[in-house]
N, C-alpha and C positions, 0 to 999 in steps of 0.2 A: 511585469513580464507578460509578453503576449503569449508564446507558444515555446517552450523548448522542445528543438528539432533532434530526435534520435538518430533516423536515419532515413530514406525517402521514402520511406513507408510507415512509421511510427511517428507520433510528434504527440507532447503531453501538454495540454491544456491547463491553466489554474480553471479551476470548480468554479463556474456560475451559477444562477439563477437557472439562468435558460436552459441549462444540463437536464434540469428534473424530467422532464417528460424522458426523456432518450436513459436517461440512470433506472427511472423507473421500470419503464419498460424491461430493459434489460436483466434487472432483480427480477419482477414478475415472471417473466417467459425463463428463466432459468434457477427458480426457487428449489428445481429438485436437488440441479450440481450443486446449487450455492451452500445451501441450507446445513449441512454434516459441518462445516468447517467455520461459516460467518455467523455470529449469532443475531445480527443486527436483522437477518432476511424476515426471521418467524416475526419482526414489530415492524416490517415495513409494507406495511396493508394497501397505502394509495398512495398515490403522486403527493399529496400530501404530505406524507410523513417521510419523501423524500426531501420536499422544498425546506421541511423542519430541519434536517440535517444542513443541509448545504448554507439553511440559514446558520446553524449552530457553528457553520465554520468558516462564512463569510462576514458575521459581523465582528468577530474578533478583531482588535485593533493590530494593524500590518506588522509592529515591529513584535506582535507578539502572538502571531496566526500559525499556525500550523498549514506549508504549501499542501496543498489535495491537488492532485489532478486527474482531469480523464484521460486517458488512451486510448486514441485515435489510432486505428490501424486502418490504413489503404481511405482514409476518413469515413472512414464505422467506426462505433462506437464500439469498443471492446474492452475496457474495465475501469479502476480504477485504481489510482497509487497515492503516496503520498508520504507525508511527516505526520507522527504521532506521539505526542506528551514529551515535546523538547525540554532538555533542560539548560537554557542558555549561559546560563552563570556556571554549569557544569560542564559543558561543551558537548553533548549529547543528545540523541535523536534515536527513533524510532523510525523502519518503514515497515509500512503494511501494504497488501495489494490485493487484486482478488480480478480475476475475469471471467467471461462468459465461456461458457461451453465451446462454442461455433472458432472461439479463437485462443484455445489452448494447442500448445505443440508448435508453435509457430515461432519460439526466442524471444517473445514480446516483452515476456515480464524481466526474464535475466537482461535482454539491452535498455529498460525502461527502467532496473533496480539502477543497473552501474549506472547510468543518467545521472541518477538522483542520489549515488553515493557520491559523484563527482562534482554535484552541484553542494550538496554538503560539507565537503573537507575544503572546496573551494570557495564559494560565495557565504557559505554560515560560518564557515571554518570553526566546524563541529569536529572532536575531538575522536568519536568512537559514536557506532551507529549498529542497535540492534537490528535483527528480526525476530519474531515469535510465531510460532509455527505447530497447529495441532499434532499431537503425536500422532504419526500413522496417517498424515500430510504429505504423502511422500512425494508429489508432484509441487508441492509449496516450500518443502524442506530444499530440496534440490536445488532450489535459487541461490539459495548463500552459501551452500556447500559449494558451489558450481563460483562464485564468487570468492571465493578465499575465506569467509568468514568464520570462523571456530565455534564450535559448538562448547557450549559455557556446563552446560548440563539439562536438567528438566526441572521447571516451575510447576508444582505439584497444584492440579487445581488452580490452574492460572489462568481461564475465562470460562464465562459462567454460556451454558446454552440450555435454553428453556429452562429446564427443571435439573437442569444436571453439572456437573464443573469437567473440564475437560484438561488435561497436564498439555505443557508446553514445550517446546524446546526450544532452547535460548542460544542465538546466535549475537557473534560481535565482532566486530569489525574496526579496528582502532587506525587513524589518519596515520601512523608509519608502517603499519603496514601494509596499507596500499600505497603508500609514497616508495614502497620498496617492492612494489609490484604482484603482492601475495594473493 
């Protein structure tokens, strides 16, 4: 897949090589927004240890890769989305997303999630698609709420940042009912 087009202003990228400097960047110059909510910021020191990642999810073999992509808006680079910890034999998926400062408040991430719920119930024909979402996320939370998705409850201590565990709330999203429009 070369590009999935949102709309004439968004279009989501699969993750390259060639991403890191512009990924990096963007973590860097916004470690202060990022940092409360993504734990990955505080061990992403240099371009380096971004090339590491994108390696970690570019060599993965395709029928069993996890899609990442970036989001392009107006083509600036303004975050990033994706599939995490599919469970193919179960028919389920994870998204996660996260952007820069300069390009919150803009609809990017709710037309860039439904994208990628659509591209899931259709092209993976994935059964049910969480999200997770720091408590007190309120700007992260609002995406799946704003999506129809239901709130399952709170994952106690369900990701680790620096030295501390952080509770989650668990959103899900099942393919009937967005085939019934929820």
């Amino acid at each position: 897949m070369e590009k999935l087009i949102v709309n004439s202003k968004i279009a989501l990228e699969p993750l390259k090589f060639s991403h890191a400097f512009q990924m990096f960047q963007a973590i860097d110059q916004n470690r202060r927004f990022l940092s409360p909510w993504l734990p990955f910021v505080q061990d992403t020191e240099t371009q380096e240890d971004t090339e590491s990642f994108i390696q970690s999810v570019t060599s993965v073999a395709a029928k069993d890769r996890d899609e990442v992509f970036v989001i392009w808006y107006n083509d600036r680079f303004a975050g990033l989305i994706g599939f995490k910890d599919s469970d193919r034999v179960n028919r389920k998926t994870e998204i996660g997303y996260w952007l820069i400062e300069s390009m919150t408040g803009k609809g990017i991430i709710v037309l860039s999630t439904k994208a990628l719920i659509e591209f899931a119930f259709s092209h993976l024909k994935m059964n049910r698609i969480v999200i997770r979402c720091g408590v007190g996320n309120h700007k992260s939370s609002a995406v799946p709420k704003r999506l129809g998705f239901q709130m399952e409850g709170i994952e106690r201590d369900g990701e680790k940042h620096q030295n501390r565990y952080i509770d989650l709330e668990v959103y899900s999203l099942l393919r009937k009912e967005w085939a019934n429009g929820l």
